[in-house]
DRENDO-1510 file (C-alpha; in Angstrom, 1 decimal, always signed):
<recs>
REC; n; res; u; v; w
REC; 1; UNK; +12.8; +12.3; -6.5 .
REC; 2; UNK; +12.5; +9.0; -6.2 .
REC; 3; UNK; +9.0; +7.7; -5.5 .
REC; 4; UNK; +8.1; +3.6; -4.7 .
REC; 5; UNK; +4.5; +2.4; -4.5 .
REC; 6; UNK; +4.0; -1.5; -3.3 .
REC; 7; UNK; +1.0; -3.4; -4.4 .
REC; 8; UNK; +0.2; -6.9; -4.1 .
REC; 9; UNK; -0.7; -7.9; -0.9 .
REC; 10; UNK; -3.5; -9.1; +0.9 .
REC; 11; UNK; -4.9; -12.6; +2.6 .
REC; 12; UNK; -3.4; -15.8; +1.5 .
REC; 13; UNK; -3.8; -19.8; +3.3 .
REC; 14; UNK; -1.0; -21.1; +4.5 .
REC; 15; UNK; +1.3; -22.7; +1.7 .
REC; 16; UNK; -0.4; -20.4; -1.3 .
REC; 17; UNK; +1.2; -17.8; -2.9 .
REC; 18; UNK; +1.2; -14.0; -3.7 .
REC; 19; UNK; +3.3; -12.1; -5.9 .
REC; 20; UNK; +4.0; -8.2; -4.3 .
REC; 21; UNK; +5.0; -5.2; -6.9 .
REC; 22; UNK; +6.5; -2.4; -6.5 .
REC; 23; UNK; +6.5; +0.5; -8.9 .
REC; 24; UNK; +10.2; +3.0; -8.9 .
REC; 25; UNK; +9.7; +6.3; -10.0 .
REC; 26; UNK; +13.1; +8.1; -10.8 .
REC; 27; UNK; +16.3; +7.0; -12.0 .
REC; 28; UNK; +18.0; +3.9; -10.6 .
REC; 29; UNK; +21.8; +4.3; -10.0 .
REC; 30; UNK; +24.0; +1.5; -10.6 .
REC; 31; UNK; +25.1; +1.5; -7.4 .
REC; 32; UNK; +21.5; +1.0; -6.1 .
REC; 33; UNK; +20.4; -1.8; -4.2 .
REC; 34; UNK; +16.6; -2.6; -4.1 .
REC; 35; UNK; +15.2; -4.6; -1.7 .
REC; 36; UNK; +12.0; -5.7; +0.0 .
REC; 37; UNK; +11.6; -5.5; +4.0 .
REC; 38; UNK; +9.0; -6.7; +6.4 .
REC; 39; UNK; +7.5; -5.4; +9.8 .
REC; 40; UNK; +5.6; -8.2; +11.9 .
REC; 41; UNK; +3.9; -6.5; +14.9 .
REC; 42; UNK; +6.1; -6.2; +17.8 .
REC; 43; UNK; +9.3; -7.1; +15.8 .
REC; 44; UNK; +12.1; -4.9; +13.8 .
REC; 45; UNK; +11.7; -4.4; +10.4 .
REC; 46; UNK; +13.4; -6.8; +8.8 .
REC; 47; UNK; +15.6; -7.3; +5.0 .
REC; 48; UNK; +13.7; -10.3; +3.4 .
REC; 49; UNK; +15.8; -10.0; +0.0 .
REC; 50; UNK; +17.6; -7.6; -2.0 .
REC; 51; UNK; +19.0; -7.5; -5.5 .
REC; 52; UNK; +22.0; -5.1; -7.3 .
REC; 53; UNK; +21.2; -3.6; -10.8 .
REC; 54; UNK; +23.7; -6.8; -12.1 .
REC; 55; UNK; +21.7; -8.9; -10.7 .
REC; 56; UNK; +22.8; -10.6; -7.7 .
REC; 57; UNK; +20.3; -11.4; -4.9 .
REC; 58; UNK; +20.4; -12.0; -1.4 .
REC; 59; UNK; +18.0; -13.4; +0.8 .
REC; 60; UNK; +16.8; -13.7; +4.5 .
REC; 61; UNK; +17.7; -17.2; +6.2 .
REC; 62; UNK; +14.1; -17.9; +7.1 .
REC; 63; UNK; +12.7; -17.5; +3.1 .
REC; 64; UNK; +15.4; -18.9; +0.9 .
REC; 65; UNK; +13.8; -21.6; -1.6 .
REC; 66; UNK; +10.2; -20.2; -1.0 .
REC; 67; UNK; +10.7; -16.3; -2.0 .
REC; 68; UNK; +12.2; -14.8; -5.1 .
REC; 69; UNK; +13.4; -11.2; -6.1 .
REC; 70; UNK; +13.4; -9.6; -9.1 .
REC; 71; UNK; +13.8; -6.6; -11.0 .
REC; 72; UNK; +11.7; -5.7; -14.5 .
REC; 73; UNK; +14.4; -2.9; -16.0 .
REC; 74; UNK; +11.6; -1.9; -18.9 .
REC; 75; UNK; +9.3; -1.0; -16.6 .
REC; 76; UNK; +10.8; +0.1; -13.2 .
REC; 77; UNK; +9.1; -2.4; -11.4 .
REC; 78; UNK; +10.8; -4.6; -8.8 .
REC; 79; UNK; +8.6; -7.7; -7.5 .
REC; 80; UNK; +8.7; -10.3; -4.9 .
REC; 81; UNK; +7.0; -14.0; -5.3 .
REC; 82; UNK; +6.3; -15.5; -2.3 .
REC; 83; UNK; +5.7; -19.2; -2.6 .
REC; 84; UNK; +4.9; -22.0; +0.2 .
REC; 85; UNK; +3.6; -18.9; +2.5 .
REC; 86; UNK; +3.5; -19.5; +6.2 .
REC; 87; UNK; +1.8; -17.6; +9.3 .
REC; 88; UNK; +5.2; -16.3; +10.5 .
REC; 89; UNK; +5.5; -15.0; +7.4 .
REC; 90; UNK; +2.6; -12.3; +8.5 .
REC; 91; UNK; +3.7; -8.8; +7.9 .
REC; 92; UNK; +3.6; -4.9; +6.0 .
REC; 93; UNK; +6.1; -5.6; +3.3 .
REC; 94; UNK; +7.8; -2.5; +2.6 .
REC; 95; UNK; +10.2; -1.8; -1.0 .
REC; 96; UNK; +13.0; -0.4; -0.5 .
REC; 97; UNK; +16.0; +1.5; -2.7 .
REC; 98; UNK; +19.3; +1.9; -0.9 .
REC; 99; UNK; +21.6; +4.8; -2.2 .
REC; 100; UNK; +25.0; +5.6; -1.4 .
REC; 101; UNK; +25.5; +9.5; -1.7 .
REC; 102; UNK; +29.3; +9.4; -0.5 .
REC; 103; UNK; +28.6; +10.9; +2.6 .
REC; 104; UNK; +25.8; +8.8; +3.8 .
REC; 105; UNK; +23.5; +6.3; +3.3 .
REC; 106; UNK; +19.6; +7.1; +1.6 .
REC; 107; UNK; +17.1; +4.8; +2.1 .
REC; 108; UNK; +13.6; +5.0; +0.3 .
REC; 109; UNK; +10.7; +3.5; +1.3 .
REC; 110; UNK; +7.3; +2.6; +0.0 .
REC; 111; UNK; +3.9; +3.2; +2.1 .
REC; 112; UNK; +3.9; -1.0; +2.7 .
REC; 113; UNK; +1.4; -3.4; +2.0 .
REC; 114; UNK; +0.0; -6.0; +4.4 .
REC; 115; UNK; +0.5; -9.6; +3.4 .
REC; 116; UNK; -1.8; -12.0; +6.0 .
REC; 117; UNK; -1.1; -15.6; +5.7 .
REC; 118; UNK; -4.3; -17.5; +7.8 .
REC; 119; UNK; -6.4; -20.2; +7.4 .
</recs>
């Protein structure tokens, strides 16, 4: 039922800037979390940041003071600016909604979008 489409991405230099979207189709819970994760080739799929529906954010060591979450409530849309991009930074970015059911734990996932950061 729910349904998250990412836009957004593409090639950036090295200390530019790109702002991702991601669209939520469905009813957000209070008790969701929404977040956006990354997937560099050969590596884990990481949590970059996250933010509750009251608005408290969390964010991965490696892009606190250049990234920042946030959430549009009118229109379902969650977004992530990425400021002072670096190579390392190179990645599909994937949006995410966490749901706790009780008995277990739902993740939702977007189809990604590739951000490339490359002189």
């Amino acid at each position: 039922q729910v349904q998250l489409v990412e836009s957004g991405g593409g090639l950036v230099q090295p200390g530019g800037s790109l702002r991702l979207s991601c669209t939520i189709s469905g009813i957000i819970f209070s008790s969701d979390v929404l977040g956006w994760y990354r997937q560099a080739p050969g590596k884990e799929r990481e949590l970059v940041a996250d933010i509750t529906t009251t608005g408290r954010t969390n964010y991965a060591d490696s892009v606190k003071g250049r990234f920042t979450i946030s959430r549009d409530r009118a229109k379902n849309t969650l977004y992530l600016q990425m400021n002072a991009l670096e190579p390392e930074d190179t990645a599909v970015f994937y949006c995410n909604l966490r749901r706790n059911l009780g008995s277990k734990m739902n993740h939702y996932w977007g189809q990604g979008t590739q951000v490339t950061v490359s002189s």
